[in-house]
N, C-alpha and C positions, 0 to 999 in steps of 0.2 A: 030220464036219467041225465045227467049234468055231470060233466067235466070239465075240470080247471085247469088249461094250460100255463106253466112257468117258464118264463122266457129268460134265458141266459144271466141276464143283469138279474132278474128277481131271486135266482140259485143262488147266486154268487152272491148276493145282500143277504140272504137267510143265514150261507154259511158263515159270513163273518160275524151276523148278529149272535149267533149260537157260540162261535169260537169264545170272541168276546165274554159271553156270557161262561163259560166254563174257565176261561182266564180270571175270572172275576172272584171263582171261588178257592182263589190260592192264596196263603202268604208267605213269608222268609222268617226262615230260622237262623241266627246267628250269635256268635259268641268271640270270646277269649278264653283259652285254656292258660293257664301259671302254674306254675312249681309251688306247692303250697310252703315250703320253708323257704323259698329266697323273692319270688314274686317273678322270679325270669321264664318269660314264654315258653311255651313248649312246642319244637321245631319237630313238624314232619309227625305229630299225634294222628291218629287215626279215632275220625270223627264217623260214629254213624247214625242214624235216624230208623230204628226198628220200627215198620210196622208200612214205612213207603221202602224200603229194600234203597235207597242211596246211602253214600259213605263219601267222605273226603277228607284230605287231611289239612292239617294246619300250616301256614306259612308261616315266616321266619317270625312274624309277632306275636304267635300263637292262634291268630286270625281264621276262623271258619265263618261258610256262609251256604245255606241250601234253599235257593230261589224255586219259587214258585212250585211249594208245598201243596196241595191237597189240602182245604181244611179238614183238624180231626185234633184226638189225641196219641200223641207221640211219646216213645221212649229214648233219648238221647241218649248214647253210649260212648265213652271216651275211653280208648285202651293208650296207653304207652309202653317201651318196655322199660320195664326197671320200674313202675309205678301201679300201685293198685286201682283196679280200672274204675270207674265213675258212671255213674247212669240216673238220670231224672225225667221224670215227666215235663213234657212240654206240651202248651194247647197250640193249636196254628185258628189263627182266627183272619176270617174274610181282610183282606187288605194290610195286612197288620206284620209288624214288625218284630217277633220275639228272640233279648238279646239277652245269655246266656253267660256270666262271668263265672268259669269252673277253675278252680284250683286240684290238684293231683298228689298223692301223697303218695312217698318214695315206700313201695312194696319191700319185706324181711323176706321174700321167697328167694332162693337161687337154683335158677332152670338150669341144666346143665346143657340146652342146645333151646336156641331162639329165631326164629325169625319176624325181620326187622316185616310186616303188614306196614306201616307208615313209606316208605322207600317205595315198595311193591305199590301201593296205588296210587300213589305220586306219579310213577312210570307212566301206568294207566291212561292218567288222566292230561298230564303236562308231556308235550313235545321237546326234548331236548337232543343238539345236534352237537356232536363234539361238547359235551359241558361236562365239568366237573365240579362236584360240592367236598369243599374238604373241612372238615371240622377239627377241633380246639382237639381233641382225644384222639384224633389222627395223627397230628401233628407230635404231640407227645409220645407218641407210640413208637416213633421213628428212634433210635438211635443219636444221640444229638452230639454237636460239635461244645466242647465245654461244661455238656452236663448241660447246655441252654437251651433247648428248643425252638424251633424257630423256621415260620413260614418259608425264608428263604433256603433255609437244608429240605422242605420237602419238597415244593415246586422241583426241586433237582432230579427227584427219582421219578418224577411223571413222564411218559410214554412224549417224544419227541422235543421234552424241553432239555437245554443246552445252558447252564449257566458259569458264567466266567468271573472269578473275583477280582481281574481287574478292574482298573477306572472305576471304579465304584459299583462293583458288581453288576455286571453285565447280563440280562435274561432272554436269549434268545429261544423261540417259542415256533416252532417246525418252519425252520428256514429265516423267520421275518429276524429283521434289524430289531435291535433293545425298542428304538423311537418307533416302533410300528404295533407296539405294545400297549395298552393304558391299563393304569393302575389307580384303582382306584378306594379313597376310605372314605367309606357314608357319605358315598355319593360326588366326593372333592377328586379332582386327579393331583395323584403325588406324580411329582417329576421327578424326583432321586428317590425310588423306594428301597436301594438297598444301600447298607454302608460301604466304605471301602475295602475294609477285609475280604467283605464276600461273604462270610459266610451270618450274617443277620442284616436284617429290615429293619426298618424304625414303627414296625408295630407288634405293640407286646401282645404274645402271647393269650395271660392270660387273660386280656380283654376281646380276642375276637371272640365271634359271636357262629359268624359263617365265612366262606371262601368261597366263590364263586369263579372258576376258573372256563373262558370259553376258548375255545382253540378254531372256530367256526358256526357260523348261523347266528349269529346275534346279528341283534335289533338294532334298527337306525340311529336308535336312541344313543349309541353307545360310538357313535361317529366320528371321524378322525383316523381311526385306526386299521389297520387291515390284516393285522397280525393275533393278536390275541387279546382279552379282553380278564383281570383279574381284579374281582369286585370282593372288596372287604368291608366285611359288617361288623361291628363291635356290640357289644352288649350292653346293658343298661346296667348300674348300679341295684346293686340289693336294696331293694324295698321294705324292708322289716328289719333289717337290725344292722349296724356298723362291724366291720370287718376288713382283714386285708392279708396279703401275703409280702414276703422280704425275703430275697436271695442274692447270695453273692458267690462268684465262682473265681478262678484266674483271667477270665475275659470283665466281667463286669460285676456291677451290685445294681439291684435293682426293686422296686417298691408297687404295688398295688394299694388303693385303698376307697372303699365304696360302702356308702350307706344311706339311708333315707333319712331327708333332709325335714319330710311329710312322709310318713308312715303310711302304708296304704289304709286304707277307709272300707271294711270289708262290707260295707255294703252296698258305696257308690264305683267302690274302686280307685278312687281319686290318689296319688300319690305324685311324691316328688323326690328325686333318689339322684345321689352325684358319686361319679366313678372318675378318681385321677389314677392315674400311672406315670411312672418315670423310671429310667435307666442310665446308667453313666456309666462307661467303658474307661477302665484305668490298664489295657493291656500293654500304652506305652512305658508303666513303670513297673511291672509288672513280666512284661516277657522276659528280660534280661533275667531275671531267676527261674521261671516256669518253661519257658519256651529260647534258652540260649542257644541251640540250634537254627534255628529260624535268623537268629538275629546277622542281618551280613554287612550294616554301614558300621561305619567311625561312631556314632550316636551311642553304640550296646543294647537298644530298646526297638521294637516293631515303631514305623511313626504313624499309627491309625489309632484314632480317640472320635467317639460320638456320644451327643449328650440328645435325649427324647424325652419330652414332654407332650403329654396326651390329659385332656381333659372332656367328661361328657356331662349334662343336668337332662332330664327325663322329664318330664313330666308328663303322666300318664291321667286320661282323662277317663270319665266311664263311657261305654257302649263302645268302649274299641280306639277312640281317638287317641293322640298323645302326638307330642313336640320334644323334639331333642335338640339342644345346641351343646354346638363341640368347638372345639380350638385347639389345637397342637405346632411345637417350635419344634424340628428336627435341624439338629446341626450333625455337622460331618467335619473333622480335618484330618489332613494328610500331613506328615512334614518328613520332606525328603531331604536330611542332612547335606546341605553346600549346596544344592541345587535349588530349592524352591517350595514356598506351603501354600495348600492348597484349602480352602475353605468353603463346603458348600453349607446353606441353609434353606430351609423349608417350609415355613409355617402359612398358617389359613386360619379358618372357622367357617361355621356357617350355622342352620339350623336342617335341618329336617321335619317332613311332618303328614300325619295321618287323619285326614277327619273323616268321620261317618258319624253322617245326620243322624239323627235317631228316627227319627218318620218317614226317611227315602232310603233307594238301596243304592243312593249314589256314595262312591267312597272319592274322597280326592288326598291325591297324596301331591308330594313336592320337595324340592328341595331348594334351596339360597344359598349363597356363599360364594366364597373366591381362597383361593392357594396360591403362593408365589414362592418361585425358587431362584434364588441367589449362588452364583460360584463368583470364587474372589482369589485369583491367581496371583503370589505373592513369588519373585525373585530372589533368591538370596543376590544376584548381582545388582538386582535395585537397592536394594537394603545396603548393601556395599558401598553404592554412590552414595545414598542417604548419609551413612556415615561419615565419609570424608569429607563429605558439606560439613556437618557438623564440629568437623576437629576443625578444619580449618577455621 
């Protein structure tokens, strides 16, 4: 009889030869889930793969990915609320990469009680320390100043923040200085994110996408600051058909308008979609009849006027990819009857951007660009000299 002793090193080479070999027989499933009437991602869907018992959900681009599958065949199931749910067969093959473009169509049922499953396995899965996610229908939901909506009236009700409508609206965030703050849109830091009134931002509405607010535990990434951290995401333009909204109230009038420039492509995906907005606050001619109370100078008018211009182009690639450039002008003035006007402005661009190979599970994402803010402190006593220079 004969026996084979295995020495430490020859175990240790077996196991990884065999690991190896069972690693070998897995691939990735991945996708984008849309809104099948407008082509905008679906945030926080709940993604699952019947037959391996995993589930995740989608991030803010509608973005799903389930590494190192089992080969076999799979049932892919998409729920959302508000949408009827979606399910396909998918194969996972040795080595292989299978990429999923699902559209969801908006469900005639009304539940009378729902729970959000998307939210619930987000918790699950992602760590988050002091964060808040505030969305577009939250923001609406609030009671607003003007009939306007507006990021800057919600941040107010949240849990240790302090915000002040002087100086240009001032947001101080559990204890930290306004400057200890960063604000930021797709990715750029705004330095005047609120107007002088106080009570609105220079980003509209109905363009965000998501709100990201951290009050603690963020990432290095996000450096500079030591106070709090408020990341705004905007939406992409409508991909299938042009449209827009228009309102006007006693603070301002204001304009939306988005449509696809390239039609999506339903079967590569491909499209190209442009979203403007703009806003112009006339409540300096305007308070003296609406708000005459308020008004307390020589003038008869509030002296706060802000004009925003926000622009975005999309281009959305298949297998997940896509590039956005944006550009936005924020101006701000103040004009304090016999003492002094005050000018601030804001503008930048940049791009953004997502690529996923198609034959690796490497994603790289990124961002470019630069923001510059300007104030420009005007004397009514300099203005005074100016003039007497002049007569003379």
């Amino acid at each position: 009889m004969r026996f084979r002793f295995f020495t430490i090193p020859m175990l240790v080479g077996m196991f990884l030869f065999f690991a190896n070999q069972a690693a070998g027989q897995t691939g990735t499933v991945r996708g984008n889930i849309f809104d099948a009437d407008s082509g905008e991602p679906i945030i926080s869907g709940t993604v699952r793969l019947a037959g391996a018992d995993i589930g995740t959900t989608t991030d803010l681009d509608g973005f799903f990915v389930f590494g190192s599958v089992p080969v076999g065949d799979y049932r892919l199931v998409v729920t959302y609320i508000g949408y009827d749910s979606l399910s396909v067969n998918v194969i996972v093959k040795k080595n292989a990469i299978n990429y999923q473009r699902l559209e969801l169509i908006e469900g005639g049922i009304a539940l009378s009680e729902v729970t959000v499953s998307g939210d619930r396995e987000e918790a699950r899965t992602e760590v988050k320390v002091s964060a808040v996610r505030i969305s577009t229908r939250q923001i609406k939901a609030l009671p607003s100043t003007g009939g306007e909506p507006d990021i800057a009236q919600y941040l107010s009700v949240l849990p240790g923040v302090v915000f002040s409508g002087d100086q240009g609206g001032q947001l101080y965030i559990r204890g930290g200085s306004p400057i200890q703050n960063k604000i930021l849109l797709d990715g750029l830091t705004i330095y005047k994110p609120f107007h002088s009134i106080g009570f609105f931002s220079v980003f509209e509405t109905e363009a965000i996408r998501s709100v990201d607010v951290y009050t603690g535990g963020f990432n290095a990434e996000y450096g500079g600051r030591i106070s709090a951290i408020v990341d705004i995401k905007t939406k992409e333009g409508n991909k299938k058909r042009w449209g827009g909204t228009a309102s006007a109230s006693p603070f301002m009038g204001k304009v939306l308008l988005e449509g696809p420039l390239k039609k999506v492509n339903e079967d590569s995906g491909n499209s190209t979609s442009l979203l403007l907005t703009a806003k112009h606050s006339y409540l300096d001619q305007t308070s003296s009849t609406f708000y005459e109370y308020a008004v307390q100078d020589s003038s008869g008018s509030l002296p706060f006027s802000f004009t925003d211009v926000y622009g975005k182009m999309s281009f959305v690639l298949g297998g997940g990819s896509k590039v956005n450039l944006f550009g936005f002008n924020f101006n701000d003035k103040v004009v304090y009857e016999g003492l002094a006007t005050l000018d601030w402005k804001t503008r930048g661009g940049g791009a953004n951007f997502r690529l996923v190979p198609p034959a690796s599970n490497l994603i790289i994402d990124g961002i470019v660009g630069g923001s510059r803010y300007d104030i420009t402190p005007v004397s009514y006593t300099h203005l005074r000299a100016h003039e007497t220079e002049a007569d003379l």
